[in-house]
Phi, psi and omega in degrees: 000305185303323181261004146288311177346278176327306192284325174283002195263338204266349174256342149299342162292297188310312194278000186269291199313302181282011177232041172242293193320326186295299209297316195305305187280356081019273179305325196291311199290332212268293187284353156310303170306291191346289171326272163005290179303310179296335167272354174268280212305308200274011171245314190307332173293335177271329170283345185278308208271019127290315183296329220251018163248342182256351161307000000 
């Protein structure tokens, strides 16, 4: 009895472990994107306020 106990806790560890390693790389990629977005927005703000300077 005592050693399924142990095995479901040591297969609920593993399986806790590889759905933390997902959400991490899940966030890197999130923040990857971000980044990304933030560099399209900020050459689109700069081509509006150079059209909106040569008015």
């Amino acid at each position: 009895m005592f050693g399924e106990k142990a095995q479901i806790s040591i297969e609920l560890i593993i399986v806790l472990a590889a759905v933390v390693a997902i959400v991490l790389l899940l966030v890197s990629q999130l923040q990857k994107t971000a980044e990304q977005g933030t560099k399209v927005f900020d050459k689109k703000t700069d081509s509006i306020f150079k059209e909106i300077e040569d008015i």
